[in-house]
Structure formats: structure tokens, C-alpha cells
N, C-alpha and C positions, 0 to 999 in steps of 0.2 A: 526961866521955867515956863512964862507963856509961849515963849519961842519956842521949845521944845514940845507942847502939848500943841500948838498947830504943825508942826513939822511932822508930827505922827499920825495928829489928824490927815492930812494931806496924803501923806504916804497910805494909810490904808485905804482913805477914799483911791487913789491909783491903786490898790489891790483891787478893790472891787470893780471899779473900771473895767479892769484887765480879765477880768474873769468871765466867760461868753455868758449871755443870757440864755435860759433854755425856756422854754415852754414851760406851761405846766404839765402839759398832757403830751406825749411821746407815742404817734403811732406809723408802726413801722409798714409800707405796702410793700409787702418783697413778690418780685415778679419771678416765672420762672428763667428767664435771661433778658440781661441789658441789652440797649440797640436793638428792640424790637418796637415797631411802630404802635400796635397796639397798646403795648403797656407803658408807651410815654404816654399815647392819648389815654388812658385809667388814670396816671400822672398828674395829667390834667385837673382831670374831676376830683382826685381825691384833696390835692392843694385847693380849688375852689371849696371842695367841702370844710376841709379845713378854716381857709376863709370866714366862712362864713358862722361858722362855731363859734370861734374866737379860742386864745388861748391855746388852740393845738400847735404841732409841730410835725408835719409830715413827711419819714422817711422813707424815702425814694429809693431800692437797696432790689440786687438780685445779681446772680453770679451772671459770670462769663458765657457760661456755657449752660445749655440748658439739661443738667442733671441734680438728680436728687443729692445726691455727696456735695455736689456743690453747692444746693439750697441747705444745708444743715449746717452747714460753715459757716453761712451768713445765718443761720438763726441763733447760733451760741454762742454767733458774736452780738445782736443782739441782746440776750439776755444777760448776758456780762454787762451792756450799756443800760439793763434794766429799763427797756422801755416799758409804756403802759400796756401794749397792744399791741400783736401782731396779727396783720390782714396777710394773707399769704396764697398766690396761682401756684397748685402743688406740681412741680414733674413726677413725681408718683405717690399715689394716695396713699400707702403702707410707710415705706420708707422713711417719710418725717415723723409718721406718729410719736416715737418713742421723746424725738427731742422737742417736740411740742407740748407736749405731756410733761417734762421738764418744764418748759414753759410756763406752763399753767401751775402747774405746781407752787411755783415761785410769785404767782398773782398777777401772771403775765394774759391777759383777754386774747382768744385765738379766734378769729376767724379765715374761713377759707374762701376764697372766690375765685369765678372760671373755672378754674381748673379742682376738683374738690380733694379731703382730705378725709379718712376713714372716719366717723363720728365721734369713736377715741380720741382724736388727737387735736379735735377743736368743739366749740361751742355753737356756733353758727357754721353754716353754709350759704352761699349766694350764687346760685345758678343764673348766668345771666341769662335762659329763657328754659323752656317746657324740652326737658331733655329730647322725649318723643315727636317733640314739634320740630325741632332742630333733626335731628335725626330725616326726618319726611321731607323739610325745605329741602338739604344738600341732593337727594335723591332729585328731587322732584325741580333744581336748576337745571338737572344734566336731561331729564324726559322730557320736559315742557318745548325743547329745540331737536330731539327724535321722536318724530311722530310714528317711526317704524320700529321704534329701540334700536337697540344694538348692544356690544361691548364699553362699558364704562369700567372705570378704576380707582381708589382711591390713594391719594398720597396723601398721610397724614404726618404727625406730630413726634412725638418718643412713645412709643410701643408701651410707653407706662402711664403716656398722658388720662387720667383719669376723663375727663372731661371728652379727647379723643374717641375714647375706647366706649365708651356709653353712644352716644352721636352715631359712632358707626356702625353698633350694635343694634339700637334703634330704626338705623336705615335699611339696614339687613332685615329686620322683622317685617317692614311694611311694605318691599318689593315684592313679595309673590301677589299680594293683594292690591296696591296701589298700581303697581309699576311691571307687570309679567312680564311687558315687552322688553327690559332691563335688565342684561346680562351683566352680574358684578364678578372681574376674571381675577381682579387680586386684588391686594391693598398692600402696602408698603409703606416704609417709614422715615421720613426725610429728617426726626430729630431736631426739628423748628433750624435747620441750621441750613442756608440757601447754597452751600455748596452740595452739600448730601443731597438735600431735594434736587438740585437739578439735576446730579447723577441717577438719581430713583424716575425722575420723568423722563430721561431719556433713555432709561433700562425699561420702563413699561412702552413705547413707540417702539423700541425695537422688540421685544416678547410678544405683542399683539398685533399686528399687524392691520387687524379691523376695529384696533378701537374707535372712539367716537368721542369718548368724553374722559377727562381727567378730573375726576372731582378733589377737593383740597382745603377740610376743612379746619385751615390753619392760612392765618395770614400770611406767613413765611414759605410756606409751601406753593401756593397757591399764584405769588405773582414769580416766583421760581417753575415753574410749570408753562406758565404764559408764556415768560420767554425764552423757553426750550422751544415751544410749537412757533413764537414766533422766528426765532432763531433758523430752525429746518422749514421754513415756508409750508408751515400745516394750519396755517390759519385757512378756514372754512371747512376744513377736514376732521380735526380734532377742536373740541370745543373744550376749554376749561372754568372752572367753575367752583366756587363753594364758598367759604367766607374771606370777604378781603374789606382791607381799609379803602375807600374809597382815593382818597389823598395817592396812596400807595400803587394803584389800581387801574387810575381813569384809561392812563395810554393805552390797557390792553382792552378795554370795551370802546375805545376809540377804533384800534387799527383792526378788531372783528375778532380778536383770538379769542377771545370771550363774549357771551351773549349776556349776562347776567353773573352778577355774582349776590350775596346776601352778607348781613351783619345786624347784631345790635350797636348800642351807642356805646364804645367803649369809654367814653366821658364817662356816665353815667353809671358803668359799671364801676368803675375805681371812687366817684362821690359817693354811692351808697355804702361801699365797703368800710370806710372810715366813718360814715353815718350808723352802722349797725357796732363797730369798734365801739365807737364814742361811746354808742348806750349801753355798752357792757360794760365799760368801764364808768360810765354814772351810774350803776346796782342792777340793769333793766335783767329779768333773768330767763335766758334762753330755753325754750319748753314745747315742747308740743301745742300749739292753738299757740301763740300767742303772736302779737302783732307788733310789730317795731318801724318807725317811723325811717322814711331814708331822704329826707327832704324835702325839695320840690318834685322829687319823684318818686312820691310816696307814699304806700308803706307795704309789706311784705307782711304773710303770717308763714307760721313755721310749720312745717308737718310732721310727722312722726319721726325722722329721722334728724331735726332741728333745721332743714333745708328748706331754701326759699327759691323762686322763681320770678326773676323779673319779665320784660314784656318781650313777644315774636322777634323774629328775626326780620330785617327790614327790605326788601329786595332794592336793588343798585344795578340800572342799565343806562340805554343812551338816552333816556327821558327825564335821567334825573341824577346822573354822576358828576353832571360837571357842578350842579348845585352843592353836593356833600362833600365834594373832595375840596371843598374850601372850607369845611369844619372841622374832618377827620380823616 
């Protein structure tokens, strides 16, 4: 009989064994597509924030491709996994609401960052800087190296990127005043995907013939643009520009295709994201005025539309890329 009451013993202790540990707290950061630079470095930040929490468990989750159908696959699978929280860069701010909304429903904490999500369909927002201030930097990389203006261009993101679409809206308001000498002839859409971008910067060199500057403000676009100009030997002819990973970046503000490019800390941005999760999911309640801690880099208040703003955009040339591109 004791032989038998240890042999069951035993046996369930190897049930339990065998069965994975999980967190207690489950927060999901879905990007708008895997293999993109920026959002392993958010990756980063959001595991150290993690870290540093204790107890979480940071899922690292976002489709193939960068569309909405394919962000809503990954979030009902998700909610099937019942996590606590999901942090989510939207590819289009409508499109997810409904199943985020489910989400929530179910007691699942929604936030959005980078890229936002209609106020519907989450709790928090996390602008990683002053829409309008972003907006003015991209402008004001490509005018700062034409002191006569000229023809510029934008290649941007998915034509639904919320986050795109404000930025470049933003940039457009403040050219007839900041920037007159700064003709904007198109914008186009490379769908964060470096094969489309490079078709789109090589379709705006051949349409304009005097452009001057390619602006691009998407990591994926931007060093796909580079190496189109550097590709056809248009370096010191066309200038590219707008937001890039430093890491991703340097050779082209090494070999001149670029004079400058700009970014926030996307560390920073994916720590806070799971820092503002967290406090949703320990009771803190999203509100108009109210303030929420985002760690050592911290704290955000919320404004009337429950959205936060973290700090400028940081400029990146040859005075200081080879220092960053060893962080990010």
C-alpha cells in the first residue's frame, strides 16, 4: 500500500513537471509584421520591462505580412490563449476595432502603440512622440540640405497605416508656412514591404525627374529608398530621409545617400507599452487627465481622447550614427 501511495505520488509530481509554467500575467505585444527591425527593437524594451515587473510573460506575436486580416488572426488567437493584455502597432485603425472590442469584452486590457487604434477598440493609446512635431521633423530632414527647395516625395507605409497617415498629414499642413520653398509632387505606398518600396522609389526617380529628396517615414521604406539612389549612382543628387533605425541605416549616411535621418528610441517605446498594459491590468483606469507611470521613462497623462505622447524625434547623422547604431 505505501508502495503504491509513493508510485502515485511520483507519477503526479511528473504530471506536474510536465506541465509548462506560465506567468502570471500574459501580455501579448503584436507588431504590425515580423522581421521588421524596429519592432524586435520594441521587443527588446518590452521583455526588459517585463523583467523588471517580475511575474509577466511577454508575447512577442505579429503576422507575416503587414495587413489588417492578418493582425485579427493573431489577435483571436490570442484571446482564445486568453491572455491578460494586449499591446498592439495597428495596420489599420478601423479594421481591428470590432475584434478588439471582443477583446475587451472578455477582460482582455487593449492598448495601442505607434501605430493607433480608433478609441473604440482600445483603452490607452501611446504615441511615440507629438503627432505634429513628427509631421514638421520628416519635412524639415529633406529642407534643412535644400536651401533653394525643390521637388521632394514621400514613400510611406500601408495607405491605412494610421500613424503614417497623421505624420504625413501633419507635414502637409506646415509646408506652405515652414517650408514654401518645398514642393511635395506625390506620396506613395511601399506597404512596410522592401520589395514594393523599392519598386515605389524607383517608379518616383523615374516620374520626377527633378526630384531632390525622398522622404520615408517608415523604417522599411526608407533604407529601401537608399538603396535604390544608391543602386542608380544618385547619391548627392537625391537625398533620402525620414525615420530609420540607426543599426539598419549607418552605411547609407556613411556612403552620402543620406544626410540625416530621425527616430525615437524604439526600446523605449515597446517598455512603456507593457508598462501602461501592466497598469491596466492592476485596476489603474484610463481617463482623460490621468497619469500612468512607464518606468524609468516616466510617466505620460492621457488627453481627451485617452492618448499619450512620448518625447521628439531624435536626429541621426555622421556626428553621431556610429554611436546609436550600436544600441538600435
Amino acid at each position: 500500500m505505501k508502495l503504491f501511495k509513493l508510485m502515485a505520488a511520483t507519477a503526479a509530481a511528473a504530471i506536474l513537471l510536465a506541465v509548462p509554467a506560465y506567468a502570471q500575467t500574459r501580455i501579448a505585444l503584436v507588431v504590425k509584421s515580423l522581421g521588421n527591425g524596429f519592432f524586435d527593437a520594441a521587443n527588446k524594451g518590452a521583455q526588459e520591462a517585463a523583467a523588471e515587473l517580475g511575474g509577466i510573460e511577454v508575447i512577442y506575436t505579429g503576422p507575416t505580412a503587414a495587413t489588417a486580416e492578418a493582425q485579427i488572426e493573431v489577435v483571436n488567437s490570442l484571446i482564445a490563449q486568453q491572455v491578460d493584455a494586449i499591446a498592439i502597432s495597428a495596420n489599420d485603425p478601423d479594421a481591428l476595432v470590432p475584434v478588439l472590442q471582443r477583446a475587451m469584452q472578455r477582460g482582455i486590457k487593449v492598448v495601442s502603440w505607434d501605430s493607433g487604434v480608433a478609441p473604440e477598440g482600445r483603452q490607452i493609446h501611446l504615441n511615440p512622440s507629438e503627432t505634429a512635431l513628427i509631421g514638421e521633423t520628416i519635412i524639415k530632414l529633406a529642407a534643412d540640405y535644400l536651401p533653394e527647395g525643390g521637388d521632394v516625395a514621400i514613400l510611406s507605409a500601408a495607405s491605412t497605416a494610421t500613424n503614417q497617415n497623421a505624420w504625413i498629414e501633419a507635414a502637409k499642413a506646415v509646408i506652405p508656412e515652414k517650408f514654401p520653398n518645398i514642393n511635395l509632387v506625390a506620396t506613395v505606398y511601399g506597404d512596410d514591404d522592401s520589395v514594393k518600396s523599392t519598386e515605389e522609389a524607383r517608379g518616383l526617380i523615374a516620374a520626377y525627374p527633378n526630384l531632390k529628396a525622398i522622404i520615408a517615414p517608415t523604417t522599411v521604406g526608407v533604407v529601401a529608398a537608399a538603396q535604390v539612389v544608391t543602386d542608380q549612382n544618385l547619391i548627392g543628387k537625391i537625398n533620402v530621409t525620414g525615420l530609420a533605425l540607426p543599426s539598419e541605416f549607418k552605411q547609407f549616411i556613411d556612403n552620402g545617400a543620406s544626410q540625416a535621418v530621425a527616430l525615437w528610441n524604439p526600446i523605449d517605446l515597446g517598455y512603456s507599452a507593457v508598462y501602461l498594459a501592466n497598469d491596466l491590468i492592476k485596476g489603474e483606469e484610463a481617463k482623460p487627465g490621468a497619469v500612468f507611470s512607464i518606468g524609468k521613462v516616466g510617466e505620460v497623462t492621457l488627453d481627451d481622447t485617452n492618448s499619450a505622447a512620448m518625447a521628439a524625434p531624435f536626429q541621426f547623422d555622421k556626428s553621431n550614427i556610429e554611436e546609436f547604431s550600436k544600441i538600435y
